[in-house]
MMTF fields as JSON, N, C-alpha, C and O atoms, coordinates in Angstrom:
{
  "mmtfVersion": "1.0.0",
  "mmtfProducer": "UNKNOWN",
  "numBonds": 331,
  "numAtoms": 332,
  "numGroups": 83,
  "numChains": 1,
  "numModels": 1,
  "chainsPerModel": [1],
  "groupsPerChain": [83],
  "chainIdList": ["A"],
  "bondAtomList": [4, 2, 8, 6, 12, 10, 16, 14, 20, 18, 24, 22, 28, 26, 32, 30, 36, 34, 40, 38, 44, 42, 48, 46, 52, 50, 56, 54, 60, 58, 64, 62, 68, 66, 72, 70, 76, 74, 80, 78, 84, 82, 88, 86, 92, 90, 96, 94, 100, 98, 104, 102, 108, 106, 112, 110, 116, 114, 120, 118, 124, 122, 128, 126, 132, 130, 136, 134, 140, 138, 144, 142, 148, 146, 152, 150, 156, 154, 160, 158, 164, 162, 168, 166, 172, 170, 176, 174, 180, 178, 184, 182, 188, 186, 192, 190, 196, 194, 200, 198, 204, 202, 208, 206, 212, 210, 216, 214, 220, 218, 224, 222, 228, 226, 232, 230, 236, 234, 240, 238, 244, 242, 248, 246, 252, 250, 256, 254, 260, 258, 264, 262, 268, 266, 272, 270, 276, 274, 280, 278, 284, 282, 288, 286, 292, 290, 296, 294, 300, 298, 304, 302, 308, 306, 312, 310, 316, 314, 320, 318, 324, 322, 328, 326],
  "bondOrderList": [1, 1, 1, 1, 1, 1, 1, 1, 1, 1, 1, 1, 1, 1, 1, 1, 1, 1, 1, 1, 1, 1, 1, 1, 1, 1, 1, 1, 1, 1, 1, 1, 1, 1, 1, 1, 1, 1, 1, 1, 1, 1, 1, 1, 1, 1, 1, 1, 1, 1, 1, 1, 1, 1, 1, 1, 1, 1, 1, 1, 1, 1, 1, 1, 1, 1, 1, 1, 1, 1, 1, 1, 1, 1, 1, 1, 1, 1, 1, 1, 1, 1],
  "groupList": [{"groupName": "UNK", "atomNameList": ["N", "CA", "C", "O"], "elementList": ["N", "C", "C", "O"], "formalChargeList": [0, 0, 0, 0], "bondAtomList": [1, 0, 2, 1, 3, 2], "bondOrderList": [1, 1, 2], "singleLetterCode": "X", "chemCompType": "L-PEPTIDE LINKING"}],
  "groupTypeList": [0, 0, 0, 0, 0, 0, 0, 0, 0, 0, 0, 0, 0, 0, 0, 0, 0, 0, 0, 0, 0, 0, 0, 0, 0, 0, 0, 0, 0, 0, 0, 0, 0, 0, 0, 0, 0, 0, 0, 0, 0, 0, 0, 0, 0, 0, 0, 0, 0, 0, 0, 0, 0, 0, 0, 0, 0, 0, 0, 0, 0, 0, 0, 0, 0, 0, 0, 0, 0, 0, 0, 0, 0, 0, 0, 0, 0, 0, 0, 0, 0, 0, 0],
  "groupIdList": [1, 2, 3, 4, 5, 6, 7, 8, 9, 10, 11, 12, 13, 14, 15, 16, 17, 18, 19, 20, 21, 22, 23, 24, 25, 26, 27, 28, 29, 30, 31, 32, 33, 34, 35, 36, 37, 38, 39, 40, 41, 42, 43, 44, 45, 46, 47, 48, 49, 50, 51, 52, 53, 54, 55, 56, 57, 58, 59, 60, 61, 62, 63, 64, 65, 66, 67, 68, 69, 70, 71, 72, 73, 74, 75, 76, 77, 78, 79, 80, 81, 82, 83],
  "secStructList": [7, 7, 7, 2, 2, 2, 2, 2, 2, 2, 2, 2, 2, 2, 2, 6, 6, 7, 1, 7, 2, 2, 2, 2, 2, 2, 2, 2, 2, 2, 2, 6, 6, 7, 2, 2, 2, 2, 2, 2, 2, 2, 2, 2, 2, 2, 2, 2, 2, 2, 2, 2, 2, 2, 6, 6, 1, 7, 7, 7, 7, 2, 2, 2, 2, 2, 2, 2, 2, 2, 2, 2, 2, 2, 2, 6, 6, 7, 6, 6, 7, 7, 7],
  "xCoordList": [81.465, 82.702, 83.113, 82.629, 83.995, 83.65, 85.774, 86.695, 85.566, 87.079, 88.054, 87.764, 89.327, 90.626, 89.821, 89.944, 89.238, 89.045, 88.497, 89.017, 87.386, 85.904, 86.922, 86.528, 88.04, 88.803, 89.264, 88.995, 90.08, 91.08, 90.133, 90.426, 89.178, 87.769, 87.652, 87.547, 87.664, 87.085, 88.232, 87.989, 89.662, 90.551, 90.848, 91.174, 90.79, 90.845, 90.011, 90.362, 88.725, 87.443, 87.544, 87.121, 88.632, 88.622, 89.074, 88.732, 89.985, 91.399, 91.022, 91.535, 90.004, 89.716, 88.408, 88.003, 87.757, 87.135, 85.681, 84.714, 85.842, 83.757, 83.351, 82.41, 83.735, 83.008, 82.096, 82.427, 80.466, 79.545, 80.141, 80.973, 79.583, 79.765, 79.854, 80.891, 78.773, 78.395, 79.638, 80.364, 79.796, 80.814, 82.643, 83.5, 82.447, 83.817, 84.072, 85.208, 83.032, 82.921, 83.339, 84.518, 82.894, 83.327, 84.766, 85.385, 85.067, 86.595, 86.946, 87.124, 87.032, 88.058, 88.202, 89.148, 86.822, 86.749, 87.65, 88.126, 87.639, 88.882, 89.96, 90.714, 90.31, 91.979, 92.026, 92.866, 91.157, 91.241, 91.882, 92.647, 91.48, 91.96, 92.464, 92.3, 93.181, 93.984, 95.232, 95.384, 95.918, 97.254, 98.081, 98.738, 97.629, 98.033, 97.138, 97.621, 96.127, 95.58, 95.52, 94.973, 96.345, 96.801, 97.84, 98.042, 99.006, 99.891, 99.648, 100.233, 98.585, 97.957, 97.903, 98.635, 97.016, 96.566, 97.896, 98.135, 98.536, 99.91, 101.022, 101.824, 100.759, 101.5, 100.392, 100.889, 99.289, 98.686, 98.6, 98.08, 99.056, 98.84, 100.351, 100.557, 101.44, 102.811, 102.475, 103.034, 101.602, 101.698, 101.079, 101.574, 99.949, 99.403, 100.305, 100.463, 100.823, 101.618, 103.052, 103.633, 103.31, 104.71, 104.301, 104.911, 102.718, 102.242, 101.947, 102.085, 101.517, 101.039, 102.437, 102.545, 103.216, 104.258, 105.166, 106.062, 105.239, 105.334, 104.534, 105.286, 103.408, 102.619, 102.765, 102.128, 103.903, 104.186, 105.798, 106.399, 106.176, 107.71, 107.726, 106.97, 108.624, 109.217, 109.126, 109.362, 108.821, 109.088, 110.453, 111.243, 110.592, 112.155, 112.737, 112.118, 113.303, 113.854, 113.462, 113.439, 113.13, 112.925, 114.759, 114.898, 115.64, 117.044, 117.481, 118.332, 117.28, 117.275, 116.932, 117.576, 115.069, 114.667, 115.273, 115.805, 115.281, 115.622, 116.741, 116.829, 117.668, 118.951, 118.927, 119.688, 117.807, 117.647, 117.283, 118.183, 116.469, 115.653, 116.449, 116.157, 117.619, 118.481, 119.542, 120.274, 119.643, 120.394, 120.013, 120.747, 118.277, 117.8, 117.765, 117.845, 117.572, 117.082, 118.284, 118.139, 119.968, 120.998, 120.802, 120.834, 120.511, 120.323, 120.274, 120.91, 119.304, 118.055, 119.437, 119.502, 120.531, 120.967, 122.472, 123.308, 122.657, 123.803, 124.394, 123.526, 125.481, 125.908, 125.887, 126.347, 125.435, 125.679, 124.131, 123.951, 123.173, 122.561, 120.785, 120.218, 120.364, 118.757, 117.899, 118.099, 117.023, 115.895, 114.835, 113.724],
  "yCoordList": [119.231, 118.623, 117.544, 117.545, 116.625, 115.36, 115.751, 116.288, 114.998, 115.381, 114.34, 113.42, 114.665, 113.909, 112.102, 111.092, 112.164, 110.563, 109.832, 108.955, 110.425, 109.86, 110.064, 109.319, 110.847, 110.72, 109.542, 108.76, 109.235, 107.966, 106.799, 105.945, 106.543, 105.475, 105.162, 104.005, 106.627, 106.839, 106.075, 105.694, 106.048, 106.063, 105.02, 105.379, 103.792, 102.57, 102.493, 102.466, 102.456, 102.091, 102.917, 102.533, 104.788, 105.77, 105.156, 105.318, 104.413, 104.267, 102.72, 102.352, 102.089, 100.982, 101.549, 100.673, 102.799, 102.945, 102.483, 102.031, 102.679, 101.678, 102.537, 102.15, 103.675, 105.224, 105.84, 106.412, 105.594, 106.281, 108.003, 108.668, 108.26, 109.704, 110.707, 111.344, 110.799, 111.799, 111.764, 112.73, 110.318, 109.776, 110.567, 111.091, 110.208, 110.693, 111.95, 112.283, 112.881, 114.153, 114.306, 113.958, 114.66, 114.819, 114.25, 114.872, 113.402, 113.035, 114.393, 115.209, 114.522, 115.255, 116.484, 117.254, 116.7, 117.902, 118.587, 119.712, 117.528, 117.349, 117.351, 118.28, 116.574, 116.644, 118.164, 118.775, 118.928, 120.254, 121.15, 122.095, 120.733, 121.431, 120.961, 121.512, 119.733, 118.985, 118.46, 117.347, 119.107, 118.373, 116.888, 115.956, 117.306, 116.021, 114.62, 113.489, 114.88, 113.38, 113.404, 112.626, 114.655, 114.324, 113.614, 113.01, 113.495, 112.664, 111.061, 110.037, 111.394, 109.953, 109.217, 108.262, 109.736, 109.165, 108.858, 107.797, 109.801, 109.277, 108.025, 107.317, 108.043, 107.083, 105.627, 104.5, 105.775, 105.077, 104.524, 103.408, 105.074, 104.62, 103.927, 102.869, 104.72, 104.181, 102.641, 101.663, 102.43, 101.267, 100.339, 99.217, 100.65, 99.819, 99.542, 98.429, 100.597, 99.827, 98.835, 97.937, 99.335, 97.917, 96.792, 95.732, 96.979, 95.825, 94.739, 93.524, 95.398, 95.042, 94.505, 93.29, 94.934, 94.572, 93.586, 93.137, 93.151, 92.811, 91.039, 90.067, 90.924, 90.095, 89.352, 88.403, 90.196, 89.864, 89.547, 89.206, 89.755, 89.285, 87.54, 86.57, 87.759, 86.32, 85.466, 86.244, 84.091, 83.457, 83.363, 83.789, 82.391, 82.298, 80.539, 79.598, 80.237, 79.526, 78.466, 78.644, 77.347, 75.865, 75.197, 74.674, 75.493, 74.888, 75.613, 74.956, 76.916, 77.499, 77.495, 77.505, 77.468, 77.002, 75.756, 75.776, 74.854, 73.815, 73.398, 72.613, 74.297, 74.838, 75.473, 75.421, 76.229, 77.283, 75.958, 75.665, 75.282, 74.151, 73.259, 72.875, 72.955, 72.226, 72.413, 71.535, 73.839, 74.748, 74.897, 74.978, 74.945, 75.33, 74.433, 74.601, 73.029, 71.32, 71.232, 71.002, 71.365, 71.392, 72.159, 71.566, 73.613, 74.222, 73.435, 73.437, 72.875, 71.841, 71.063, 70.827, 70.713, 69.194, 70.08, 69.41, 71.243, 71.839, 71.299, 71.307, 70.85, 70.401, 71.733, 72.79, 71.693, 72.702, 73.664, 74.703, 72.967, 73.778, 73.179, 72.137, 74.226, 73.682, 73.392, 74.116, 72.624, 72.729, 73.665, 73.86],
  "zCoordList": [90.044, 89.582, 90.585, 91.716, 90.19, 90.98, 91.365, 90.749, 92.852, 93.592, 93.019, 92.253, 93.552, 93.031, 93.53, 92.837, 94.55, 95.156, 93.85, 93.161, 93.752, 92.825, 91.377, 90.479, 91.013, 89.759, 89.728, 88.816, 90.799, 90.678, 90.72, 89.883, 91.389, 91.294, 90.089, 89.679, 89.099, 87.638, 86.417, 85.272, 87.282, 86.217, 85.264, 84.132, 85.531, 85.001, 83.868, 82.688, 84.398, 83.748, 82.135, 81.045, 82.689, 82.09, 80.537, 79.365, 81.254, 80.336, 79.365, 78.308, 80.151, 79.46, 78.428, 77.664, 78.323, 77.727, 78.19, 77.577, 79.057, 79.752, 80.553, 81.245, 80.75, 81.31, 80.345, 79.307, 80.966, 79.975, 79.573, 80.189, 78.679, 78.169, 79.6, 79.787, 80.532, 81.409, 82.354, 82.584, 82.944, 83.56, 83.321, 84.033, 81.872, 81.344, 81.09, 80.752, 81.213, 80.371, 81.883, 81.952, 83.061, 84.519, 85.132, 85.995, 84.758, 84.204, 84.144, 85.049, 82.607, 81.697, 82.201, 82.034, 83.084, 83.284, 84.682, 84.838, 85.466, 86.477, 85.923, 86.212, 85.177, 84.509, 84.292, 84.953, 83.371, 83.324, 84.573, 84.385, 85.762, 86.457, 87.736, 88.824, 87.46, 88.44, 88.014, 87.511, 88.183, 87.869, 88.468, 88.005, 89.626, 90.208, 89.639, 89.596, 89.339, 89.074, 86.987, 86.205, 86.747, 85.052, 84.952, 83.899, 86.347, 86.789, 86.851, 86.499, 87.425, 88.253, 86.742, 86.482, 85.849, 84.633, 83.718, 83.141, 83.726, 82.535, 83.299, 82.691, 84.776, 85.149, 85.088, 85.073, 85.066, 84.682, 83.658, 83.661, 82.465, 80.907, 80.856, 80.262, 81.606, 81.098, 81.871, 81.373, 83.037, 83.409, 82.775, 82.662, 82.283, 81.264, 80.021, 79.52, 79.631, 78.227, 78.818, 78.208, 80.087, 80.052, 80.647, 80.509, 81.705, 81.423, 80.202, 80.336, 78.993, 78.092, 77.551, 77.719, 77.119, 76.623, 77.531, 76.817, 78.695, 79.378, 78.906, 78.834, 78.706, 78.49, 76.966, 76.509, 76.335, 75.105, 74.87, 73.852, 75.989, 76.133, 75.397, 75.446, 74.951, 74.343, 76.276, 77.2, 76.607, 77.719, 77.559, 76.716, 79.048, 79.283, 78.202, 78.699, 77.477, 76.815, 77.571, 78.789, 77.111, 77.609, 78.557, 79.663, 77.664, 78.128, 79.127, 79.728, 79.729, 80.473, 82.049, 83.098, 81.519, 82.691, 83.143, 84.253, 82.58, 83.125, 84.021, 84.965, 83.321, 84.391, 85.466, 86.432, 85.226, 86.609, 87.394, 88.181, 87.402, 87.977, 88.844, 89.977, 88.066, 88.136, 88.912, 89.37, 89.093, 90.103, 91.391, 92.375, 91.32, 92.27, 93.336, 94.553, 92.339, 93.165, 93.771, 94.971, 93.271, 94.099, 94.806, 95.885, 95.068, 96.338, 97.828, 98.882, 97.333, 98.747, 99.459, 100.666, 98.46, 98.822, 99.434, 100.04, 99.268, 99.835, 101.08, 101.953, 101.499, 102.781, 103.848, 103.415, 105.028, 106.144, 106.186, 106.822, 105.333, 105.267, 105.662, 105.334, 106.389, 107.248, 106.257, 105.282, 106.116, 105.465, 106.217, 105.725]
}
């Protein structure tokens, strides 16, 4: 049976689906009897999905940025203040 280290090595690949059969079956078989790295894996998946969703966020508005921009460029020109 393969240790918590060689699990977390395993986990990505796990989750992306590119762990041959033998590979993954030794996986699962740890999760069976590791709790801590069944942890590891669900905080792993929640990170993948708000990454993912994350990547699908609407951007920030064009009129917006531009304000931020515009805010920021006054920053620079503030009186009393170092470059």
């Amino acid at each position: 049976m393969i240790d918590c280290n060689e699990a977390v090595r395993r986990m990505w690949a796990y989750l992306e689906h590119e762990l041959q059969t033998t590979p993954a079956s030794e996986f699962e078989a740890h999760l069976d009897t590791c709790q801590r790295c069944c942890g590891e894996l669900e905080f792993s998946r929640h990170l993948r999905t708000l990454t993912a969703e994350g990547e699908r966020a609407a951007s920030m508005p064009p009129e917006l940025r531009s304000r931020i921009e515009t805010l920021l460029s006054g920053a620079d020109d503030t009186p009393g203040r170092s470059a």
